[in-house]
C-alpha positions as CSV (number, residue, x, y, z in Angstrom):
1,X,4.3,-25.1,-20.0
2,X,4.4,-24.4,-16.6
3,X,7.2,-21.6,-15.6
4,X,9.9,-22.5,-13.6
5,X,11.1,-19.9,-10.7
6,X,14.3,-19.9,-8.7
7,X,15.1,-18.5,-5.7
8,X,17.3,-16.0,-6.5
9,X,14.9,-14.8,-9.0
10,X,12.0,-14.6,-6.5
11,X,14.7,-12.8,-4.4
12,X,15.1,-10.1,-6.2
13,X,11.7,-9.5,-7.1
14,X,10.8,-9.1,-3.6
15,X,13.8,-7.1,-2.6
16,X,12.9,-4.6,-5.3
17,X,9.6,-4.5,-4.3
18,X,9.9,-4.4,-0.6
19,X,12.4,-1.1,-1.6
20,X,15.5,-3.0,-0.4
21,X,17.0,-3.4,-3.6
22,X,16.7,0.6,-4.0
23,X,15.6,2.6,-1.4
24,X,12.5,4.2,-2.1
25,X,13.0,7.9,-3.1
26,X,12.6,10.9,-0.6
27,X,9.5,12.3,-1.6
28,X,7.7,9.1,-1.4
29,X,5.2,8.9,1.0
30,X,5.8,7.1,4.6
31,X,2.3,5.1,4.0
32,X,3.5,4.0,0.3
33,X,6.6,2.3,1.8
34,X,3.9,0.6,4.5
35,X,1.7,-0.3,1.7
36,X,4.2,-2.1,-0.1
37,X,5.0,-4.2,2.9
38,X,1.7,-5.4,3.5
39,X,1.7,-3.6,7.1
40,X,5.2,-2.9,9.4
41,X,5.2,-4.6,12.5
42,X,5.0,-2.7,15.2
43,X,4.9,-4.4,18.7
44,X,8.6,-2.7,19.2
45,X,7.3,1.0,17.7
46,X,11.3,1.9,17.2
47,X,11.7,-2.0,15.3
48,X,8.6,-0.2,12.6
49,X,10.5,3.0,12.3
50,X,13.5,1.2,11.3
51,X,11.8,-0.9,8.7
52,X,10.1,1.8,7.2
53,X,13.4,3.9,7.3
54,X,15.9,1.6,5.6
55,X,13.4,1.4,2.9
56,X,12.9,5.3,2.1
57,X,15.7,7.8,1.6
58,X,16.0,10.7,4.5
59,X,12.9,8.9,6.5
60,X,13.3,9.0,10.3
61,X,11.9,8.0,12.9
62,X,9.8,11.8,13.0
63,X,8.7,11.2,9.6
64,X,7.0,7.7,11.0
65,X,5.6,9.8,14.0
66,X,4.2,12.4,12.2
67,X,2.4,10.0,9.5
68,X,1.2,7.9,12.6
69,X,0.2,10.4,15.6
70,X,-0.6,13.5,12.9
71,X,-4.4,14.6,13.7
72,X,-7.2,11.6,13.5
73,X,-8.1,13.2,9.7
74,X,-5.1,13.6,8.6
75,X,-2.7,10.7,9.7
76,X,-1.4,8.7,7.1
77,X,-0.8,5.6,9.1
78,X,-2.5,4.1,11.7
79,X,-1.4,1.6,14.3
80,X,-3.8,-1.2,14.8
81,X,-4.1,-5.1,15.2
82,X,-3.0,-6.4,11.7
83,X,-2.2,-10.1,10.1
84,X,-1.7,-12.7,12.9
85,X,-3.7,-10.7,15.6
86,X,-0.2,-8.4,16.4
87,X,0.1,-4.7,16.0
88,X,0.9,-3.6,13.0
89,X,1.5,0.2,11.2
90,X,-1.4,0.1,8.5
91,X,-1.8,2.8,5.4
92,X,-5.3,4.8,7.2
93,X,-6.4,4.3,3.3
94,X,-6.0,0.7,3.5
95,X,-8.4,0.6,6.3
96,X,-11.3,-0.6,4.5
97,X,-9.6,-3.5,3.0
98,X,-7.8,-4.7,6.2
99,X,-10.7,-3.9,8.5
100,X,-12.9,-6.3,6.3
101,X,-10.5,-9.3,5.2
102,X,-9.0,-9.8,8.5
103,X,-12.4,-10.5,10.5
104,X,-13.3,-13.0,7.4
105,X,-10.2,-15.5,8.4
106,X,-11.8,-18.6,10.2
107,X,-10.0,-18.1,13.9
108,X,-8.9,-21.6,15.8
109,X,-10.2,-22.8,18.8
110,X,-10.2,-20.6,21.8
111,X,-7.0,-21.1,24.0
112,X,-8.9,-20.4,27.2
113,X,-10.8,-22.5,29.4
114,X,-14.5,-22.6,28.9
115,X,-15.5,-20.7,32.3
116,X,-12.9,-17.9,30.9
117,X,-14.3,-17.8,27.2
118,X,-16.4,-15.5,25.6
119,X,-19.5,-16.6,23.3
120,X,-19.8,-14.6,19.9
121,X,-22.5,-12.7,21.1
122,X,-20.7,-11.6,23.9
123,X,-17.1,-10.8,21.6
124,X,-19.8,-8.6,19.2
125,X,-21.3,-7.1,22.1
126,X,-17.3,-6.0,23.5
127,X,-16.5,-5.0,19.9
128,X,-19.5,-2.7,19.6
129,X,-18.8,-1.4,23.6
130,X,-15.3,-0.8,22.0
131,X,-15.8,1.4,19.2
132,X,-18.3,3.5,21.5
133,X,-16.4,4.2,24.0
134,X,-13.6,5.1,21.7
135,X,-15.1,7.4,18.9
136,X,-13.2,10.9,19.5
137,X,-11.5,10.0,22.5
138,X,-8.4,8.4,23.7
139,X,-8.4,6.2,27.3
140,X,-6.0,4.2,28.7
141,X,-6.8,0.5,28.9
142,X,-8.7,0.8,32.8
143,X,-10.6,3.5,31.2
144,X,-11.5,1.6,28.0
145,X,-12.4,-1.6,30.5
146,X,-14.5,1.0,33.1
147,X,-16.3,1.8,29.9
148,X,-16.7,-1.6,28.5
149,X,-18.1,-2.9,31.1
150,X,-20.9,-0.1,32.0
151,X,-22.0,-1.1,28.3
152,X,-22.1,-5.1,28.6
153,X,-22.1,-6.1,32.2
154,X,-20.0,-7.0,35.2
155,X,-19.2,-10.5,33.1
156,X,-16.7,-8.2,30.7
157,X,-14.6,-7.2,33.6
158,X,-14.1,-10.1,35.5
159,X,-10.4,-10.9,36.1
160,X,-10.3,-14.5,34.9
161,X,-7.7,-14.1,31.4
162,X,-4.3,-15.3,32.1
163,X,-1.5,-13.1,30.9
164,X,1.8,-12.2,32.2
165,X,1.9,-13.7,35.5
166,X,-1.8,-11.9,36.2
167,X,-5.3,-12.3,35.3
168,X,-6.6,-9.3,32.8
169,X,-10.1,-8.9,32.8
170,X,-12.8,-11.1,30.4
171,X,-13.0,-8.5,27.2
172,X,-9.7,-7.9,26.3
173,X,-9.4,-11.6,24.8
174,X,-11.3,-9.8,22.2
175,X,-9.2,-7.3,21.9
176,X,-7.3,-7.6,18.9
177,X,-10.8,-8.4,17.3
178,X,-12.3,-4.5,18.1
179,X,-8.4,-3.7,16.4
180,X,-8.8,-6.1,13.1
181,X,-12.6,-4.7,12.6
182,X,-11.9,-0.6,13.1
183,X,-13.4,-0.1,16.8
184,X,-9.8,0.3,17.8
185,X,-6.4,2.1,17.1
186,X,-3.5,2.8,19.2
187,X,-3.3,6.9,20.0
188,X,-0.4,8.8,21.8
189,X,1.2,7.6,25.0
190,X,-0.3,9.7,27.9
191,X,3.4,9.6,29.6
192,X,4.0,6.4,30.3
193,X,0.5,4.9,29.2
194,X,-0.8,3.4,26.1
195,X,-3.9,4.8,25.0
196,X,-6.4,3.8,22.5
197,X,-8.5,5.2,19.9
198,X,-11.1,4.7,17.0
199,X,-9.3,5.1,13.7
200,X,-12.2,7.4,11.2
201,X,-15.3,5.8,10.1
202,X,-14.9,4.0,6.8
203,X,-16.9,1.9,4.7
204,X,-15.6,-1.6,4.9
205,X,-14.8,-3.4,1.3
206,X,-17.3,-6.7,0.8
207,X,-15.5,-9.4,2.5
208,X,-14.9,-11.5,-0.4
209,X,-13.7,-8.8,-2.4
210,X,-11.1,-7.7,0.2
211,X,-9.8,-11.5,1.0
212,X,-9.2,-11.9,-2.3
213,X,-7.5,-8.9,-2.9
214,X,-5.3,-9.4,0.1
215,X,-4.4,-12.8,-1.5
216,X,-3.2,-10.6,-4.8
217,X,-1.4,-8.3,-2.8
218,X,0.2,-10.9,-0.7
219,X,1.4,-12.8,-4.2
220,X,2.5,-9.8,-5.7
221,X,4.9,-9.0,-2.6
222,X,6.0,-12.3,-1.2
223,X,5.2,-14.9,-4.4
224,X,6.0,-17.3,-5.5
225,X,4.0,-18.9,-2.1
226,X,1.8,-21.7,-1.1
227,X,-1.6,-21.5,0.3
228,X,0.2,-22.5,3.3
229,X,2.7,-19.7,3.3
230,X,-0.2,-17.6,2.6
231,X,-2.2,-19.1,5.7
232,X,1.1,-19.0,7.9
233,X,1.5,-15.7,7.4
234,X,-2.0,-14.5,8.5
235,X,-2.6,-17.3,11.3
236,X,-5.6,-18.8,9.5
237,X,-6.5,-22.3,9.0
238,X,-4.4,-24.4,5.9
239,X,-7.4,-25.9,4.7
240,X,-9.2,-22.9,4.3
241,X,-6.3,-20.9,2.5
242,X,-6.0,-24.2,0.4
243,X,-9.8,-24.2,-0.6
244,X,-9.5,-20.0,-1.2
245,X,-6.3,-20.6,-3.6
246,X,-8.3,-22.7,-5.6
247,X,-11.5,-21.2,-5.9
248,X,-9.0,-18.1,-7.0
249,X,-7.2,-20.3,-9.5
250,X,-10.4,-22.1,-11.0
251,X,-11.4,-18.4,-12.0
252,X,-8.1,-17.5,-13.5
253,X,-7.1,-15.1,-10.9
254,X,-3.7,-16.8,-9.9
255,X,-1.4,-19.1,-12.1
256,X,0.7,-22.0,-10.7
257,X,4.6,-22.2,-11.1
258,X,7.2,-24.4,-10.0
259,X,9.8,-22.3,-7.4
260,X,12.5,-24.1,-6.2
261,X,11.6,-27.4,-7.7
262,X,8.2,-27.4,-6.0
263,X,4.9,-27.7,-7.3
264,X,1.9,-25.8,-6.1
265,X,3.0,-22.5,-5.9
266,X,1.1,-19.3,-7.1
267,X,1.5,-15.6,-9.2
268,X,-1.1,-13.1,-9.2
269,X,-2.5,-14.8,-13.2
270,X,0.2,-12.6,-15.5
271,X,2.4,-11.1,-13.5
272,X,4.8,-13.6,-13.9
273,X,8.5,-11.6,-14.7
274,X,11.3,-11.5,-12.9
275,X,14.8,-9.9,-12.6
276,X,17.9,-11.7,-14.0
277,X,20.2,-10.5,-12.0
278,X,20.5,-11.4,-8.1
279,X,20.0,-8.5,-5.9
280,X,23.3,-8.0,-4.1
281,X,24.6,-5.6,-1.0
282,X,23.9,-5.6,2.9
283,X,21.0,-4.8,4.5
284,X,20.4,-4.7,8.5
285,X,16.4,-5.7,8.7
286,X,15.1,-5.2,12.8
287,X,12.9,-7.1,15.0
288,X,9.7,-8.7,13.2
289,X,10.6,-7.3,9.8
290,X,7.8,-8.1,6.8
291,X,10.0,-9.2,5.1
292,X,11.8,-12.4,7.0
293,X,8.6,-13.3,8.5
294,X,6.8,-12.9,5.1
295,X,9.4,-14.3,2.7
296,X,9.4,-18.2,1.7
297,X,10.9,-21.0,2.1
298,X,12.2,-20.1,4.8
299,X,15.1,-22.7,4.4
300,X,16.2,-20.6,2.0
301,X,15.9,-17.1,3.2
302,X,17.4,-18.7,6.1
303,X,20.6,-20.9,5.2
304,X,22.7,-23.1,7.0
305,X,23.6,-21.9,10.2
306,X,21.0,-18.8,10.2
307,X,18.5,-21.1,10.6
308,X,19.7,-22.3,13.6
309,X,21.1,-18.8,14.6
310,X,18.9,-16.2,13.4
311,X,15.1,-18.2,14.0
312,X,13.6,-18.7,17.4
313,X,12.3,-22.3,17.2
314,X,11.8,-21.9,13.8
315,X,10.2,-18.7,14.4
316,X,11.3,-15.6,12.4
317,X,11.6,-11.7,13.7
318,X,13.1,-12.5,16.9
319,X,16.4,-11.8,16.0
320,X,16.9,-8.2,14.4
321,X,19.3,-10.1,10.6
322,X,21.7,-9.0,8.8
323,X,21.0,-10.0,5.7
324,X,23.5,-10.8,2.6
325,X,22.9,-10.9,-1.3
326,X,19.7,-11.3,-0.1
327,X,19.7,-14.3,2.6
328,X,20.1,-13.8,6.3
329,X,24.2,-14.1,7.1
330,X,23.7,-12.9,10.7
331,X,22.0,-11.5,13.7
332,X,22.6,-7.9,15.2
333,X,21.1,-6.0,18.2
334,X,21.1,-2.0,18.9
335,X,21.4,-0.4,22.3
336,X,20.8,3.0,22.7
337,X,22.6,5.9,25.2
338,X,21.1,9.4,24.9
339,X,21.9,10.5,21.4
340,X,24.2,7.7,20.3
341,X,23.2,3.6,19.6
342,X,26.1,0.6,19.6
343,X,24.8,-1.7,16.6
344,X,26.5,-4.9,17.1
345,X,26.4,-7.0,14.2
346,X,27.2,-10.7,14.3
347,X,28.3,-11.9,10.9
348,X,27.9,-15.7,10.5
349,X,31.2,-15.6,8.2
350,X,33.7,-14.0,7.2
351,X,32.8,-10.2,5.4
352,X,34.5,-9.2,2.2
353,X,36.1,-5.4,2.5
354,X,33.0,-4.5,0.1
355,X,30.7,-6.0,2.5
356,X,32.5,-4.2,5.4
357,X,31.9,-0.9,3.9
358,X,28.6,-1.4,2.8
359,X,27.8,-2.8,6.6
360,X,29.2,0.6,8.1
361,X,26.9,2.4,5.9
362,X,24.0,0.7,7.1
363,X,24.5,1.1,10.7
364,X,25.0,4.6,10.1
365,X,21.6,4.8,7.8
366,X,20.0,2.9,11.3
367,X,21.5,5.7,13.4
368,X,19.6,8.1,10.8
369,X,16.8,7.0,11.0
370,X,16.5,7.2,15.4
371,X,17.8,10.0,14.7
372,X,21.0,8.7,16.8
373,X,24.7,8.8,16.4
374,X,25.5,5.0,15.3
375,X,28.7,3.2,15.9
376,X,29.6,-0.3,15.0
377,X,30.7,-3.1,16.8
378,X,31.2,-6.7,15.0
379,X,31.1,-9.3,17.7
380,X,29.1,-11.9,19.1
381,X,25.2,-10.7,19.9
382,X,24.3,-11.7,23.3
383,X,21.0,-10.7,23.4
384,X,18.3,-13.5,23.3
385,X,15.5,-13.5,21.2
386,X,12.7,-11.2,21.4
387,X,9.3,-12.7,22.9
């Protein structure tokens, strides 16, 4: 008989493992609480080091640092193109699995014009140039493009990409790709400048071996999920998630189960138990959190009016959420000043005085963790969305 899952069953599971049920214990390491998440999104750097710290006990945002700019050899975590093509914090151990699944995803058709596009000899030929001119150094972009294009040719630099109200030169469409593959990592800023670097050599996993462990991992953090959810979350192609899920399930890797009423949902094959109890408490998750992009349906993770307050277009991580008993309950936005930070949390009803409490010991655990003085405001946000 097929098992039946609810939500708030699948909740909790994925609170608990996620470490927001119960923070994860000091002594655990930073790249543990990564691991769990399936990569921290890191576009906004101080966004990461929040959801890494709310999920580990004492972590700050020098902990992340460390783990992240420590020596090439030694760092724990690297920053690097991850699922969907955005930077992401990765475990440095996990390289070999990410570096080899993520160039396996079928990508969609190019959204440049043809004179603007690169062939696939030309991408391989900018990802090779890339880890090259990288290996033991760290440039800034111009440097990285000066020495990209003294490897290919002039046709690599031309200034034909559209981004930002200006034209970036031909290669870096295939940026992300050098990122998702290993010829590229993120290194300190040189002042006010990003540079880049080339994470260690590693031997990449076989590419069907690490797709479908990514799948296993994915289950085991976010399930029950679709093919779709799965293919939603990593920005590949339905019908090719949809073909992979079955191929898994015809060899007995993944079992179906009904969640919510729905059919066509999938467990990593025996690892199929659940908590009784919901998960209950306040959590304050920032900007692009795994967890509300990753976690589905999102009609349920998002109810009522957090859909239409707390999603961009139906997009989730915009809004930094405030999450309640395990569903977003409401949107809040920091803003820093020297050594102190205003949280302002917008509650979409009306807090118990539990729920106060707990709120006010969140926003000082946020404060913690930039390694700010935190006070809290509850009122209306009026920041927009994040792009």
């Amino acid at each position: 008989m097929t098992q039946t899952i609810t939500w708030n069953e699948a909740s909790a599971r994925r609170l608990q493992r996620q470490f927001l049920a119960t923070p994860a214990e000091s002594a655990t390491p930073v790249a543990d609480v990564v691991a769990t998440m399936l990569g921290a999104h890191a576009q906004v750097l101080s966004a990461a080091e929040v959801s890494v710290g709310v999920r580990a006990e004492g972590v700050t945002r020098a902990d992340v640092r460390a783990a992240l700019w420590d020596t090439p050899a030694q760092a724990s975590l690297v920053k690097t193109h991850g699922p969907r093509g955005t930077v992401h914090l990765l475990p440095a151990r996990e390289l070999p699995l990410w570096c080899s699944a993520l160039p396996a995803v079928p990508s969609g058709a190019s959204p440049f014009a043809p004179d603007v596009r690169v062939t696939e000899e030309q991408a391989r030929q900018i990802v090779a140039a890339i880890g090259d001119a990288l290996d033991g150094v760290c440039l800034t972009v111009d440097e990285l493009g000066a020495e990209v294009v003294a490897r290919t040719g002039s046709w690599a630099g031309d200034r034909v990409m559209p981004a930002f109200q200006d034209l970036w030169p031909r290669w870096r469409q295939v940026m992300h790709r050098a990122g998702q593959s290993g010829a590229l990592s993120f290194g300190p800023n040189r002042g006010r400048k990003v540079t880049y670097t080339r994470p260690p050599h590693f031997t990449p996993l076989p590419a069907e071996e690490a797709v479908r462990e990514l799948v296993r991992r994915y289950l085991h953090a976010y399930g029950p999920a679709t093919p779709q959810n799965f293919a939603k979350w990593l920005a590949a192609p339905g019908g090719w998630a949809a073909e992979l899920f079955g191929r898994l399930a015809g060899e007995g890797e993944i079992e179906e189960v009904v969640f919510e009423g729905a059919t066509g949902c999938w467990l990593v094959a025996g690892d199929t138990e659940f908590p009784e109890d919901r998960v209950r408490g306040v959590r304050l998750l920032p900007y692009f959190d795994a967890y509300a992009i990753a976690a589905q349906p999102r009609e349920s993770l998002f109810p009522g009016a957090a859909y239409r307050r707390a999603l961009a277009g139906g997009q989730a991580g915009n809004y930094p959420v405030l999450l309640l008993d395990g569903v977003v309950a409401g949107v809040w936005h920091q803003r820093r000043q020297g050594r102190r930070t205003t949280v302002t949390v917008e509650p979409l009803g009306r807090l118990t005085a539990r729920q106060e409490r707990e709120l006010g010991d969140q926003v000082e655990r946020v404060g913690e963790v930039l390694e700010a003085k935190a006070e809290l405001v509850v009122g209306e946000v009026a920041s927009g969305p994040h792009a």
